[in-house]
C-alpha positions as CSV (number, residue, x, y, z in Angstrom):
1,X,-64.9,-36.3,-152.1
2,X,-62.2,-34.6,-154.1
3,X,-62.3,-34.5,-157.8
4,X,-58.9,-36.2,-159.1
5,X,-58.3,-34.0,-161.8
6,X,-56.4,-35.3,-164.8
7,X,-53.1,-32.9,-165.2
8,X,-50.5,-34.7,-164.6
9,X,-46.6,-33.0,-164.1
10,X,-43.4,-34.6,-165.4
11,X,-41.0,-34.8,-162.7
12,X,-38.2,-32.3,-163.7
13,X,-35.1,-33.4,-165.5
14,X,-32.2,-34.6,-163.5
15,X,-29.4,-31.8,-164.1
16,X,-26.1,-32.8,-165.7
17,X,-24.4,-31.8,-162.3
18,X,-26.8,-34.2,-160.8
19,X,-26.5,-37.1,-163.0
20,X,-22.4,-36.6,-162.0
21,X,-23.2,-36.8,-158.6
22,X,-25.3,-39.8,-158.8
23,X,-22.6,-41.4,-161.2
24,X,-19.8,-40.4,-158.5
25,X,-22.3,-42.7,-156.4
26,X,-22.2,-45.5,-158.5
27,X,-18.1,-45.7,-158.8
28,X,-17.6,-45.2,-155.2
29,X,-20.2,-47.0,-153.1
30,X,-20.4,-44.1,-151.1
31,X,-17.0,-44.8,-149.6
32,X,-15.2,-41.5,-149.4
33,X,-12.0,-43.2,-150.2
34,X,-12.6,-45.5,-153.2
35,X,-11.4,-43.1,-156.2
36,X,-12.9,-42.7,-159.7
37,X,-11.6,-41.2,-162.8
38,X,-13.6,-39.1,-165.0
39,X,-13.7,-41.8,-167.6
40,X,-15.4,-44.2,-164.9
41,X,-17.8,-41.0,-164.2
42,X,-18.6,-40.8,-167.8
43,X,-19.5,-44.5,-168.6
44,X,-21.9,-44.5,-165.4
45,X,-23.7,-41.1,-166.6
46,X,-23.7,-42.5,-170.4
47,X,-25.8,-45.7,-169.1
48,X,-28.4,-43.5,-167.1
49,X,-28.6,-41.1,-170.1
50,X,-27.3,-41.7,-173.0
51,X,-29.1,-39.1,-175.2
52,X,-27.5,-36.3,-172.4
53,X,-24.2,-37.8,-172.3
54,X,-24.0,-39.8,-175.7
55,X,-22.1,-38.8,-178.9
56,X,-23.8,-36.1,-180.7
57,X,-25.1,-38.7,-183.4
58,X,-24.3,-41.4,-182.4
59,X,-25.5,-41.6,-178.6
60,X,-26.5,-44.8,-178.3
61,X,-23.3,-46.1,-179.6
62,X,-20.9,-44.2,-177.8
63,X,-20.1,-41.7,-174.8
64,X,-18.8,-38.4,-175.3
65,X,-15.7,-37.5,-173.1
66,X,-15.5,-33.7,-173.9
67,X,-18.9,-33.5,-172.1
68,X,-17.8,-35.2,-168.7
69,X,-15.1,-32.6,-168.8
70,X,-16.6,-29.5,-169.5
71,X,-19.2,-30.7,-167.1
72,X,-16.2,-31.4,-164.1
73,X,-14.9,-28.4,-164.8
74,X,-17.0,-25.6,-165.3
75,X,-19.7,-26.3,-162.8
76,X,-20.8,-23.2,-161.4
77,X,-17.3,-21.9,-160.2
78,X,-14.0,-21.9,-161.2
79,X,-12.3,-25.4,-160.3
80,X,-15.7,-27.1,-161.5
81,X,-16.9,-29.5,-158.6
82,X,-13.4,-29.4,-157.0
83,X,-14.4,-25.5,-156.6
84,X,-17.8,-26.2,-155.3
85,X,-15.9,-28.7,-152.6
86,X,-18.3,-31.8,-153.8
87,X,-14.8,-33.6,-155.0
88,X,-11.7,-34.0,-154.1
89,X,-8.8,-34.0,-156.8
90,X,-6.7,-37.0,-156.2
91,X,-4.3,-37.0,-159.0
92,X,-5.0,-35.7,-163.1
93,X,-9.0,-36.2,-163.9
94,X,-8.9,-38.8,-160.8
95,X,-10.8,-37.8,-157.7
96,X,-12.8,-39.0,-154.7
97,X,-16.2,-37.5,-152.8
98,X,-15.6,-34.8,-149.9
99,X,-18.4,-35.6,-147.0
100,X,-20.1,-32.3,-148.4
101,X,-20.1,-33.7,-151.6
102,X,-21.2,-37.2,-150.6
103,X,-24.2,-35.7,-148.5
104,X,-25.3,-33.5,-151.6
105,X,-25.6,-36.6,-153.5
106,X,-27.4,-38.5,-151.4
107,X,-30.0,-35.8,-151.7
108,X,-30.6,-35.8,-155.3
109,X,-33.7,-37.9,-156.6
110,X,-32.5,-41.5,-157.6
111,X,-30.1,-41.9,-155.1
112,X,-29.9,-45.2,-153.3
113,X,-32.3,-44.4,-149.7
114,X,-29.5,-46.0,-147.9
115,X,-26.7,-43.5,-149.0
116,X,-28.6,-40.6,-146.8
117,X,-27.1,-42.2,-143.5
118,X,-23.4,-43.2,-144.9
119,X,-23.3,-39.5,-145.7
120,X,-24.3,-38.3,-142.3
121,X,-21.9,-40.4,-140.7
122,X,-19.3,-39.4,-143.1
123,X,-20.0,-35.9,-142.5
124,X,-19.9,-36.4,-138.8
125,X,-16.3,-38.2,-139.1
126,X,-15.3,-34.8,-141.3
127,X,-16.2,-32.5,-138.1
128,X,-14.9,-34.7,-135.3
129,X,-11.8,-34.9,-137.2
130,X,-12.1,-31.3,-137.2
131,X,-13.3,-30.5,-133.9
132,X,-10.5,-33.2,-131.9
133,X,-7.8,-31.3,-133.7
134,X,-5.1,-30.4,-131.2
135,X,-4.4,-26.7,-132.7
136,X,-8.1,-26.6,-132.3
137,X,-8.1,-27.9,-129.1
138,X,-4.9,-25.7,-127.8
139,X,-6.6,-22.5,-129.5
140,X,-9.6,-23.1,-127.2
141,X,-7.6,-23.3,-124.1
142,X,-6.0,-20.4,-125.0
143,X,-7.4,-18.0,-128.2
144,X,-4.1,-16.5,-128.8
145,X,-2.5,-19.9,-130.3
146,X,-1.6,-20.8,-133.0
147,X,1.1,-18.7,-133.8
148,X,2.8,-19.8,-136.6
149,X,1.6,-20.4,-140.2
150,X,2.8,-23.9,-139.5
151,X,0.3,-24.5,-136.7
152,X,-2.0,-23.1,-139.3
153,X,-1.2,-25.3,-142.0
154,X,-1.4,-28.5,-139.6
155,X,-4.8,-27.7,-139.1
156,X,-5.8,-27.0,-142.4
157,X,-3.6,-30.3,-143.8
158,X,-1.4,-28.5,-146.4
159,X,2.8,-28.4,-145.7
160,X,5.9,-26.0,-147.3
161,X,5.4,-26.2,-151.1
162,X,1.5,-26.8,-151.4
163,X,0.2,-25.5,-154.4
164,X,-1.8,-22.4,-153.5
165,X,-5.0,-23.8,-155.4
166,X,-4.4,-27.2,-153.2
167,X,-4.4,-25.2,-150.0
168,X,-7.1,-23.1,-151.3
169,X,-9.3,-25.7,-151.7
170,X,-8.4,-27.7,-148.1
171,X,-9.0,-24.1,-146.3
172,X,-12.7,-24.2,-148.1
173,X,-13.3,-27.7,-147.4
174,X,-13.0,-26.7,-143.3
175,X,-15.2,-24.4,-144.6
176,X,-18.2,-26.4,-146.5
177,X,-18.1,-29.1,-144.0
178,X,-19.0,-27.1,-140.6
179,X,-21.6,-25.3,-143.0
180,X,-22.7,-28.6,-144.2
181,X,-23.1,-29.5,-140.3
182,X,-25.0,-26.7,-139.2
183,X,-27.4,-27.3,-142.1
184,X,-27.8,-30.8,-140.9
185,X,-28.6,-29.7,-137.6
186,X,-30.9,-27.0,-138.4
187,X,-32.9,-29.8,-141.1
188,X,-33.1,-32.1,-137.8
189,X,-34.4,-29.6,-135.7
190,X,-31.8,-30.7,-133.4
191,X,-28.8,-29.2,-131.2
192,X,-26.5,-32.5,-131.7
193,X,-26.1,-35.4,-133.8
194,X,-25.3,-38.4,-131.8
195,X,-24.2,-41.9,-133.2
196,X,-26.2,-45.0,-132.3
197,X,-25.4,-45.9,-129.2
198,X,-26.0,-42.8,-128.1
199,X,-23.0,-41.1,-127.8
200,X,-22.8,-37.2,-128.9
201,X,-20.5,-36.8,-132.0
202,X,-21.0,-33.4,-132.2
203,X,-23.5,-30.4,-131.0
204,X,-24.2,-26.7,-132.5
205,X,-21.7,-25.1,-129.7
206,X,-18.7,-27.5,-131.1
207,X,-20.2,-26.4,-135.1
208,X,-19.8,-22.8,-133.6
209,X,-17.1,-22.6,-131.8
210,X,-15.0,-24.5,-135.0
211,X,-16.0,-21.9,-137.0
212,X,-15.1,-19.1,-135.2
213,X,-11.7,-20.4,-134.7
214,X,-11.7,-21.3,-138.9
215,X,-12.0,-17.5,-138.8
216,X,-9.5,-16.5,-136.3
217,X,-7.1,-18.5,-138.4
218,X,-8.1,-17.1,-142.0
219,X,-7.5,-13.5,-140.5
220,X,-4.6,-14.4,-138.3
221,X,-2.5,-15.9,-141.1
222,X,-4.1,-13.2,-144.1
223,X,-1.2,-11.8,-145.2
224,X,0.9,-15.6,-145.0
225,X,-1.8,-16.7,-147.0
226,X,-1.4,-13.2,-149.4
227,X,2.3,-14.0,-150.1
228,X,1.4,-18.1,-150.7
229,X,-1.1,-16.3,-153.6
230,X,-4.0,-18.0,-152.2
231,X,-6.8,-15.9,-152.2
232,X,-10.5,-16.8,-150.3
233,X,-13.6,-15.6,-151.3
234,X,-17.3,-16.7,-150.4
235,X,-19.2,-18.5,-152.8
236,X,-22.7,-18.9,-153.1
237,X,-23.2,-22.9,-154.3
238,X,-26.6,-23.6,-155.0
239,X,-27.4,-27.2,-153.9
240,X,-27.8,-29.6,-156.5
């Protein structure tokens, strides 16, 4: 029989960016389109922790806003969590999960067990939203469609006059959900995620063939997207 030995390991500190997403939990249910300010954010993280999220002196007392800020917005990449395409900016310091966002939260430790499947199926809404697109659908018929930014910009949800950080942002969110999916599939070991009664929602060819045409449209519509100033680059966001 195995000696039990007596070390013992204190389970690692939830992160700051962690105790946000589990507070982003807490406001919305889960529901990807309840809405929460940073002040409701803040007063949920101040009652899990108030030493991290207290004011310095008097934590017990009283939250501390500046640090639900710089926390929002300085989160591993410019834009904060917006950047990292965990939330969605609704209006000033109000937002609302993306289903990337929601499915990193339900993976952090403390989250409720049930939140793991309201992600998934949130996430699998996100890609059949995305894969039943007509432009989508058109483009696979035939590859040389779309062919006009317009086409483009119906696909990606952003219209004449979108701020370039908004369209930005809606391009990357295409983007982070597919890659979300193929993760998914690739932690099930499976080729297709099917909904309850059976029925496929989506499979690793529709994951694959979305994301090809993601990239047809990034380098159709480059220089569009030049003169609109929105500039993509790939970023590297660690899970939380």
């Amino acid at each position: 029989m195995k000696k039990r030995t007596n070390n013992t390991h204190k389970p690692a500190r939830t992160s700051l960016r962690q105790q946000v997403l589990l507070a982003a939990l807490d406001c919305s249910k889960g529901d990807l389109k309840r809405t929460f300010t940073a002040e409701d954010l803040l007063l949920s993280a101040w009652r899990r922790d108030p030493m991290a999220w207290g004011l310095r002196g008097h934590e017990r007392q009283h939250p501390d806003s500046e640090k639900i800020y710089t926390t929002l917005d300085r989160a591993s990449v410019p834009g904060g969590f917006v950047g990292m395409g965990l939330f969605e900016k609704t209006r000033q310091r109000t937002y609302r999960f993306t289903a990337a966002g929601l499915l990193a939260a339900s993976e952090v430790d403390g989250a409720d067990p049930g939140t793991q499947g309201k992600a998934e199926r949130a996430l699998s809404d996100a890609v059949s939203e995305i894969i039943s697109h007509p432009v989508l659908r058109d483009w696979m018929k035939d590859p040389s469609t779309p062919k006009s930014f317009r086409d483009a910009g119906h696909f990606w949800g952003v219209a004449p006059g979108t701020p370039p950080r908004v369209i930005r942002s809606r391009i990357q969110d295409v983007d982070r959900t597919l890659d979300e999916a193929r993760s998914l599939l690739s932690e099930k070991s499976t080729d297709h995620i099917a909904a309850r009664h059976g029925k496929t929602l989506f499979d690793k060819t529709d994951i694959i063939r979305a994301m090809e045409f993601q990239t047809a449209l990034k380098q159709r519509f480059e220089k569009d997207l030049a003169i609109l100033q929105v500039t993509l680059g790939k970023e590297e966001e660690p899970r939380p």
